[in-house]
C-alpha positions as CSV (number, residue, x, y, z in Angstrom):
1,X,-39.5,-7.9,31.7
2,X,-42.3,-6.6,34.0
3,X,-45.2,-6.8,30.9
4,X,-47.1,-9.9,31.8
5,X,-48.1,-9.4,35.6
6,X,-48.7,-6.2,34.8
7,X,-51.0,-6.3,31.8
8,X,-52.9,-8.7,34.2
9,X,-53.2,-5.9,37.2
10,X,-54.7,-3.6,34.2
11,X,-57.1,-5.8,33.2
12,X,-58.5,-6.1,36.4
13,X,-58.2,-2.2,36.7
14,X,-60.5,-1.7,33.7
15,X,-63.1,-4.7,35.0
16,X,-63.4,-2.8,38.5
17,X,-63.2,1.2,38.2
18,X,-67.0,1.5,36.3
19,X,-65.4,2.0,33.0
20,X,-66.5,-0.3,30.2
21,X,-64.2,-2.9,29.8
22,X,-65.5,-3.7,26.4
23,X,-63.9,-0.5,25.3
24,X,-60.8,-2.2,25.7
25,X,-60.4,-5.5,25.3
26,X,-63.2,-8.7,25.2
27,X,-64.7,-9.7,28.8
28,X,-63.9,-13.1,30.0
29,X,-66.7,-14.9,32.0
30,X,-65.1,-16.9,35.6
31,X,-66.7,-20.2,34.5
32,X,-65.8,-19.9,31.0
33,X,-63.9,-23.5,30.0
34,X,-61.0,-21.7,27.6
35,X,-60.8,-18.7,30.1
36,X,-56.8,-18.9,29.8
37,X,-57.3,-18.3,26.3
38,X,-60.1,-15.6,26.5
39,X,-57.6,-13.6,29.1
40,X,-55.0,-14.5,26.5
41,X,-56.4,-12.8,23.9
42,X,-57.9,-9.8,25.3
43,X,-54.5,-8.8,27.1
44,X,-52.8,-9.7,23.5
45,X,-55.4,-7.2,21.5
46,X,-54.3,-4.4,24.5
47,X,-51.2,-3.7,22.7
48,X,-51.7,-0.6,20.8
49,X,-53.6,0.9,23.7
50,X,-50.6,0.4,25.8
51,X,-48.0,1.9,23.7
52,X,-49.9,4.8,24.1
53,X,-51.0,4.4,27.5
54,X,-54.5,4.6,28.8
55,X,-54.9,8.0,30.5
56,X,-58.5,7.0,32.1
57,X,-56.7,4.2,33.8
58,X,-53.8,6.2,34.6
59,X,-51.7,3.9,32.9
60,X,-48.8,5.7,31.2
61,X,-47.3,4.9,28.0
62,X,-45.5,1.2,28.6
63,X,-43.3,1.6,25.3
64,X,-40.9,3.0,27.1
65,X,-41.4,2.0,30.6
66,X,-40.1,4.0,33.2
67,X,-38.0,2.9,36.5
68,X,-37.0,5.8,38.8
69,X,-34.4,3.7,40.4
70,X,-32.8,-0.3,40.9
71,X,-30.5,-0.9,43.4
72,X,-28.2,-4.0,42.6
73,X,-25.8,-5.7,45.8
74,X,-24.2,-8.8,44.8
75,X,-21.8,-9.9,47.6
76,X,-20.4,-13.2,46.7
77,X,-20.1,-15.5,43.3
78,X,-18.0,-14.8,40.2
79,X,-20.0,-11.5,40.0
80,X,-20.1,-9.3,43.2
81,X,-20.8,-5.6,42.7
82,X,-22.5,-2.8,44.4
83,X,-24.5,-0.9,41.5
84,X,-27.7,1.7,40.9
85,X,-29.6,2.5,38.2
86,X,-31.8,5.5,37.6
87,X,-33.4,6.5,35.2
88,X,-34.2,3.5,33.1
89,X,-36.5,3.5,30.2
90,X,-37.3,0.1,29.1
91,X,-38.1,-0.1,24.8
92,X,-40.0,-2.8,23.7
93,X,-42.2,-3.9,26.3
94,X,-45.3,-4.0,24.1
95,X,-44.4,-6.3,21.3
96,X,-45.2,-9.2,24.0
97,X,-46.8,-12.2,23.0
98,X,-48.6,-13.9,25.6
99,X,-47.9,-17.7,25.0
100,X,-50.6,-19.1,27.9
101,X,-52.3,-18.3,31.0
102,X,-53.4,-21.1,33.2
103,X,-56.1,-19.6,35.4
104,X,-57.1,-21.9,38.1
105,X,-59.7,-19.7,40.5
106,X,-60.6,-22.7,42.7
107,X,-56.8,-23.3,44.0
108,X,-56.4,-19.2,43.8
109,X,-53.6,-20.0,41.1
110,X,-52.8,-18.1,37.9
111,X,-49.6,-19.5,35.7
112,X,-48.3,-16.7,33.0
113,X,-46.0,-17.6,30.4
114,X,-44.9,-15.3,27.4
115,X,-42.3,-14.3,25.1
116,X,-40.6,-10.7,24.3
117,X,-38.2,-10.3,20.8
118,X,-36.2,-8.2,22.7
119,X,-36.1,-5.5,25.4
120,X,-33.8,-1.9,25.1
121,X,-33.0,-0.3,28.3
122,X,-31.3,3.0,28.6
123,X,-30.5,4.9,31.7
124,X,-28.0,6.0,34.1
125,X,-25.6,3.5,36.5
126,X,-23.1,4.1,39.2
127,X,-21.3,0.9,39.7
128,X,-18.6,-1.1,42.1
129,X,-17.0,-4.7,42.0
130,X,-15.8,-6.9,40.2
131,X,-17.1,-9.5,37.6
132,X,-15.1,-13.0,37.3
133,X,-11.7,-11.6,38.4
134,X,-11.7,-8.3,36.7
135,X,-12.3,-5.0,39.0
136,X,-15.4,-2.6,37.7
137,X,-16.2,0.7,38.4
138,X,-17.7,3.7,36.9
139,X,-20.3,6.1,36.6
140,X,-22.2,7.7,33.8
141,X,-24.7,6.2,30.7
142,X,-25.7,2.9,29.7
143,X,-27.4,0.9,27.7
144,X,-28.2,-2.9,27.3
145,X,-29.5,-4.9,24.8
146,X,-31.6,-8.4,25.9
147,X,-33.3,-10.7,23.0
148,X,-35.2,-13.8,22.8
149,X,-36.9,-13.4,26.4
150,X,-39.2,-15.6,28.0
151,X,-41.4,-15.1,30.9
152,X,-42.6,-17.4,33.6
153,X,-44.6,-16.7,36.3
154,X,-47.4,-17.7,38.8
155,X,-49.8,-15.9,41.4
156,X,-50.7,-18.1,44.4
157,X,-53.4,-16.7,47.0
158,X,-56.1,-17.4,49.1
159,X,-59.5,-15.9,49.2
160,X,-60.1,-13.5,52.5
161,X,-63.7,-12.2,53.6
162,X,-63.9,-8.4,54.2
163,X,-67.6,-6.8,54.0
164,X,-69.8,-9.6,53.0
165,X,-67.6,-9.4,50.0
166,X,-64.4,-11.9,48.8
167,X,-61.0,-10.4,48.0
168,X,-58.3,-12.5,46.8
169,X,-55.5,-11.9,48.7
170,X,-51.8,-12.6,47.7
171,X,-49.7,-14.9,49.4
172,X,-46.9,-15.8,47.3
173,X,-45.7,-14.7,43.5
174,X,-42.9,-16.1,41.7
175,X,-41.4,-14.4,38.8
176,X,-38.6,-15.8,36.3
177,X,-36.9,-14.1,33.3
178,X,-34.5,-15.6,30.9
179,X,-32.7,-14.5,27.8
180,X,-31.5,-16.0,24.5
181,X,-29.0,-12.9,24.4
182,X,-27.7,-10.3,26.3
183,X,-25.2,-7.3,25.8
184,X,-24.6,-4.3,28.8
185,X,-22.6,-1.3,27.9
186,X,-21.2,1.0,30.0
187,X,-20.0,4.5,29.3
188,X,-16.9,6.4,31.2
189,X,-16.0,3.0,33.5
190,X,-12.5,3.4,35.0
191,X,-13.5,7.5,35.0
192,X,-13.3,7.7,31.4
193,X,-10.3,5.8,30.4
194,X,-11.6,4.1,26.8
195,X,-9.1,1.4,26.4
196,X,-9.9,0.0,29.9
197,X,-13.8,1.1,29.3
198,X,-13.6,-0.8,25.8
199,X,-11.7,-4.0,27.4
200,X,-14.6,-4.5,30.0
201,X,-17.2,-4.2,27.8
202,X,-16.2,-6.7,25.7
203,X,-15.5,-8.7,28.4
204,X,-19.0,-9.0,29.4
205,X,-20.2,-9.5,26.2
206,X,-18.3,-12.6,25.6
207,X,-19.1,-13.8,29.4
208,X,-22.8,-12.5,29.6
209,X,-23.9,-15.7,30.7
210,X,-22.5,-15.6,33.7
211,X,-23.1,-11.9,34.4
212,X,-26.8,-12.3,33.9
213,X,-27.0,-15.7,36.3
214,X,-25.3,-14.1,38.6
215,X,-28.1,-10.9,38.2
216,X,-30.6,-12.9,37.6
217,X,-31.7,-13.7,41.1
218,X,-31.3,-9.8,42.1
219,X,-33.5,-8.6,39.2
220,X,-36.6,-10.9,39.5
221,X,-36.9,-10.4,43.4
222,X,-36.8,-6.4,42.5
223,X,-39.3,-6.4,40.0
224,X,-41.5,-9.4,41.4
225,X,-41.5,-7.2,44.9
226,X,-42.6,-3.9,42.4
227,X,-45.4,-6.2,40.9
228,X,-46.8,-7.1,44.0
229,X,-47.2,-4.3,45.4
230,X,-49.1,-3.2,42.4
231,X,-51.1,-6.5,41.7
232,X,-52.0,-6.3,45.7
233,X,-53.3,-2.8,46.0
234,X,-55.7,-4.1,43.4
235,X,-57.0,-6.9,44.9
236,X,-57.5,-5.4,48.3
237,X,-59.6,-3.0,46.7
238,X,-61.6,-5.1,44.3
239,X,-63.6,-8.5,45.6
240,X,-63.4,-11.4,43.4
241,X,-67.1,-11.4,41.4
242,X,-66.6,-7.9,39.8
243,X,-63.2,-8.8,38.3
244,X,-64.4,-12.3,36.7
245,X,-67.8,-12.3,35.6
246,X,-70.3,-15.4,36.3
């Protein structure tokens, strides 16, 4: 789910650390009338260079990416739970297609929109609550399965003089994931007992619609708040005229 934003921070990475960006993807000119679709593509040809990851960026390998930790409180609704994950490793982030980008430079807006086949996360949870009126605890491995997944998202800023030199500084970034399909497992919930383990797996399975709206809003404002961080680090470094050519 965080591929999009991301492949966006990268190619501004490339653009402004001296390296030639021609050695990755094709450069995209600020006044260019099909610049969505010129960004489009290039970040579309950067797939097989991040599977493996581009050590000279020190971008790792995206396929599978890598979260340390994601701490999860939902306190009210038909899911409320208490829950961390560590260790995740995210498969499938680099068959993305990119669908569109809508660059608009002159209102300091960029609009994303893409599409994943699926996305395999592994890792381990520690977890509290209840979901609908079912009690859920545990602790241990897991594994989730999400297909069909669409992106949307849009970067709204303003531009900010620092040097005799522009910067585009962030002021707000929305970030919204859905899924055709998803399926959680949980190992050893209920301290190993499998028939109770078994019963609340299923249980989500057939009600994963409502676990995941009830997640939904928790997980974009954790990885929107990751991908800002990034996206602004770069952008405080970098002015506006080296990362889209005139």
């Amino acid at each position: 789910m965080l591929v999009l934003p991301f492949l966006f921070v990268t190619y501004f990475c490339s653009l402004a650390t001296g390296l030639q960006a021609g050695d990755y993807f094709k450069l995209c000119k600020r006044n260019d009338p099909e610049l969505g679709n010129c960004i489009k593509d290039s970040l579309n040809q950067m797939k097989p260079l991040l599977r493996k990851g581009i050590p000279q960026l020190k971008i790792p390998s995206l396929d599978p990416m890598v979260i340390p930790r994601v701490n999860v409180k939902q306190g009210s609704g038909p899911v409320s739970m208490d829950s961390t994950f560590t260790n995740l490793k995210i498969n499938g982030i680099t068959d993305f297609t990119i669908k569109n980008i809508r660059p608009d430079l002159d209102n300091n807006q960029i609009d994303f929109e893409a599409t994943l086949p699926y996305m395999y996360n592994v890792g381990d949870y520690k977890i509290e609550g209840k979901i609908l009126v079912l009690p859920i605890s545990g602790n241990g491995d897991s594994w989730s399965n999400y297909t069909d997944v669409n992106i949307k998202a849009t970067l709204k800023g303003e531009p900010e003089a620092k040097g005799g030199k522009t910067f585009f500084k962030i002021k707000e970034f929305k970030f919204d994931l859905n899924v055709g399909r998803a399926i959680i497992h949980l190992n050893n919930l209920f301290n190993g007992n499998k028939e109770l383990g078994d019963a609340m797996n299923n249980f989500m399975i057939e009600n994963w619609e409502v676990v995941y709206k009830e997640l939904k809003p928790v997980v974009n404002e954790a990885v929107s708040a990751i991908l800002l961080d990034v996206a602004q680090k770069v952008f405080n470094r970098f002015p506006m005229d080296e990362l889209f050519l005139q």
